[in-house]
N, C-alpha and C positions, 0 to 999 in steps of 0.2 A: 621580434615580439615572441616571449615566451610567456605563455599561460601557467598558470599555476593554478592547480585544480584537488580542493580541499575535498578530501571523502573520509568516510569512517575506516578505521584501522581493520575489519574484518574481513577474511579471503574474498566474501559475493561483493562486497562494498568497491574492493580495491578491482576486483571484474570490471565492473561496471563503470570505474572509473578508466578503466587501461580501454576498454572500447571507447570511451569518448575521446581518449588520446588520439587512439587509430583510426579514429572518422577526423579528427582535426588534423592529423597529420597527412593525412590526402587530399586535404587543404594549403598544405606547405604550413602548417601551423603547429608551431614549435612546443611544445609542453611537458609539465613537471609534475609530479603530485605531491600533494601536502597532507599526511596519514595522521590522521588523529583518533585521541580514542573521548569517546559519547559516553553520555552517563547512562545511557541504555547497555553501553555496554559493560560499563566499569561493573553496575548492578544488576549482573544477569541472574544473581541466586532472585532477586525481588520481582514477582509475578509484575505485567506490565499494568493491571489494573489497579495497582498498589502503589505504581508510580505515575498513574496520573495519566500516562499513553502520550498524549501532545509533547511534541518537541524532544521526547526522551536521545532521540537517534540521531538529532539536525541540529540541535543550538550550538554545541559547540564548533561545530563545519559553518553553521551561518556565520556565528561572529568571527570566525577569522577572516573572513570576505570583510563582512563590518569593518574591523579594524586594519583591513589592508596587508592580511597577512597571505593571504590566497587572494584568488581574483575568481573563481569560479567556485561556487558549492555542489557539488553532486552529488544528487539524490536518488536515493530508491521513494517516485514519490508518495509513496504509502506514509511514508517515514514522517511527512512536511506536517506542522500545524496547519489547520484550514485558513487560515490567516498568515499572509507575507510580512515578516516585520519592517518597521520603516528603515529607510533606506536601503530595503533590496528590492529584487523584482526579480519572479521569474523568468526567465529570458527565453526557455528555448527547453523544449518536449520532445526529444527525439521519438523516431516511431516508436511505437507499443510493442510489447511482447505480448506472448499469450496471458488474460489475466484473471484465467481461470481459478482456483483451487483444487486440489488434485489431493487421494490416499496414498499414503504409501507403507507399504507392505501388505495391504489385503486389500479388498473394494470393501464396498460400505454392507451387500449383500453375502460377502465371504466371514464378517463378521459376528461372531455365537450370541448370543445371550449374554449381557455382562461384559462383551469382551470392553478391554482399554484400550484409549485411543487419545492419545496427547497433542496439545495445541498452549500455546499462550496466548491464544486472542478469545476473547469474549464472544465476540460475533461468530468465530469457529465454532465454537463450545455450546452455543445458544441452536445453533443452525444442524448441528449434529443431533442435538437431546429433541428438537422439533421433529425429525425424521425417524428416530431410534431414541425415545428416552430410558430405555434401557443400558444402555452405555456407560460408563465409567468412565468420564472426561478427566482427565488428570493434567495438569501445571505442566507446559515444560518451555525451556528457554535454553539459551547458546547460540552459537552460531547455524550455518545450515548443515555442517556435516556432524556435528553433534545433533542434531535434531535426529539428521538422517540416520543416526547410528542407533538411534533408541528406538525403530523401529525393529520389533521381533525382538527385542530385549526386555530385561526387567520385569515380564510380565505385561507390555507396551506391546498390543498386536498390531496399531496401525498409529501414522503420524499424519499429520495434516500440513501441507503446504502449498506454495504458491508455483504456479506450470511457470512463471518467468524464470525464477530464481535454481531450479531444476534444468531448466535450457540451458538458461547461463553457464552452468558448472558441467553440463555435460553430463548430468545425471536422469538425463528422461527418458531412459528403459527401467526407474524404480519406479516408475508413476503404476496404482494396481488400479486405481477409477481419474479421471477427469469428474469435476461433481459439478452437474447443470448449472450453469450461472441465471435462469431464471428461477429457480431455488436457492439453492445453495449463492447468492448473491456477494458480488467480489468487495472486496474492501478498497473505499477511493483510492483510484489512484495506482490500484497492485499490474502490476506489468511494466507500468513506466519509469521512467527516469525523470528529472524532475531538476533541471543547472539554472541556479541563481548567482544575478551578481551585483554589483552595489549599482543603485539606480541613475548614476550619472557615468556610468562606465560605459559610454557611449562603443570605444572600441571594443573592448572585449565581446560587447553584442552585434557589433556585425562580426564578428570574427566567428561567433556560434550561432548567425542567422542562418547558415548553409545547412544545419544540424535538425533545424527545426521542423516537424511534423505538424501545419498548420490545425489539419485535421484533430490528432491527439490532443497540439495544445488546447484545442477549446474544449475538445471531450474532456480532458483535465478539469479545464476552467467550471465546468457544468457540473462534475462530481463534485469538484471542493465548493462551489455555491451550496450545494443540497447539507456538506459537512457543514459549514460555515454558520449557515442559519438552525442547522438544530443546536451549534456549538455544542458539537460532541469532538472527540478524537478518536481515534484505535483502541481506547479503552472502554466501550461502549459498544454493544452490538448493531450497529447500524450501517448499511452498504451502499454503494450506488454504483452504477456501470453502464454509459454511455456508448453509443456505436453513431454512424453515421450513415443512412439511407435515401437517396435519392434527394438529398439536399437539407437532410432533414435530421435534427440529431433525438434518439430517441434513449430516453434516458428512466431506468429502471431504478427503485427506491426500496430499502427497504428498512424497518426497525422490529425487532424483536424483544420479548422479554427475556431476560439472564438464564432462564433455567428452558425457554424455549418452549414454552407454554402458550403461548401466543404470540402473534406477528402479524404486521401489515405493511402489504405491497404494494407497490400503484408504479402505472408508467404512463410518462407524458413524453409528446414528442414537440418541435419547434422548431425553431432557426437563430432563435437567442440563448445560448447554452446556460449563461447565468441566471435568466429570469427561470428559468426550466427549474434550474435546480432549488431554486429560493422557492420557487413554487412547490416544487414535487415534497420540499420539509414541511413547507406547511400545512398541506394537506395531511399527511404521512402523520404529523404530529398534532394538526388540532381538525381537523372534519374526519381523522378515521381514529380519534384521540390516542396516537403512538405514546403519549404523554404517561399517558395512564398506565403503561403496560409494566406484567410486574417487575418492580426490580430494576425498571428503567431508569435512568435518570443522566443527564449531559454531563 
């Protein structure tokens, strides 16, 4: 049996996909990749809010599973719509990375007056100008070592990125702050990984049950419920980040306005990650009205 495992064509994509080769292959489980390139990547000059965020990085890796051209999707899964399309299923959450958000090239404190500081997420941009609306949020997009390379450049003092995707590459002595994830709140999903396969491929999913981080999968699950029901995507400032505590998953919410003017938080904790999460939107969006906030909108 050889796996074939669909990822996106970009250096951290193609990481991420070669460790799940090398946890499979300590399984005796033979595999292949299948490198495609995503319309998030073909349109990297188009800010991600301009394309909508949902699916930009995953539709093309999904339907090759679909149509039987790979047999696994591997996800960074930040990347995933809060919604599995039919005929897949998640199968299997290897453990989590760190899913913090982290500066790079100055702290947030090392930062002047004015100084710029570049992200292509919403939720970065909203969550920075809340903290320091002073700041000069500017557009940027590429891969991660173009990210990293425009930090201290162009008039760019500091960049914003994700503590997994820095581990992964073996870039985490650039990190200048880790930024509190009970503030600074992470984007569903950021640290994980995220392997779908067609939902009657019985074999392929014990083949990647040994892979599976039960824990994570459901902190997963509770994040994308909380996505699901605002129906927002990554293009849209809104967070969520799940942990697990003595039986108990506690699961942190957050939605902001665009320019960062206002936000609300709230955490609930349980033992049904999904209902958590449906709950934690709804409150979030209609008893602390998230709904309203400026600029907001799914």
């Amino acid at each position: 049996m050889t796996l074939r495992l669909a990822t996106r064509r970009s250096p951290l994509a193609m990481l991420q996909a070669r460790y799940v080769q090398e946890r499979l292959l300590r399984l005796d489980v033979a595999s292949e990749l299948v490198a495609l390139q995503t319309t998030g990547d073909v349109t990297s000059e188009v800010p991600l809010s301009r394309l909508g965020g949902q699916g930009v990085f995953a539709v093309e890796v999904q339907r090759a599973v679909l149509h039987g051209e790979a047999d696994v999707a591997v996800h960074s899964a930040k990347d995933l719509p809060s919604t599995t399309p039919p005929g897949l299923r998640l199968s299997c959450v290897p453990e989590r990375r760190d899913p913090v958000d982290v500066l790079v090239g100055r702290s947030l404190d090392g930062l002047g007056p004015g100084a710029t500081v570049a992200t292509g997420s919403p939720r970065r941009r909203a969550l920075l100008l809340e903290r320091r609306p002073d700041l000069h949020v500017v557009e940027l997009r590429g891969n991660m070592a173009t990210r990293l390379a425009t930090a201290g450049r162009g008039g760019v003092d500091a960049v914003v990125a994700a503590a997994a995707a820095l581990e992964r590459l073996g870039e985490g002595a650039r990190v200048a702050q880790r930024l509190d994830p009970a503030w600074f709140v992470p984007q569903v999903g950021q640290g994980s990984l995220a392997l779908e396969t067609r939902d009657d491929d019985e074999e392929t999913m014990r083949a990647l049950a040994p892979l599976n981080s039960l824990d994570d999968y459901e902190a997963l699950a509770g994040e994308r419920a909380f996505l699901a029901e605002l129906g927002a995507g990554c293009a849209v400032p809104a967070g969520a980040y799940a942990t697990w505590e003595s039986g108990h998953l506690n699961l942190s919410g957050l939605m902001i306005a665009y320019d960062g003017s206002r936000s609300v938080r709230h955490r609930v904790s349980g033992r049904d990650p999904r209902s958590l999460g449906r709950d934690l939107a709804r409150y979030l969006r209609d008893d602390l009205d998230g709904a309203s906030l400026p600029g907001w909108r799914p």
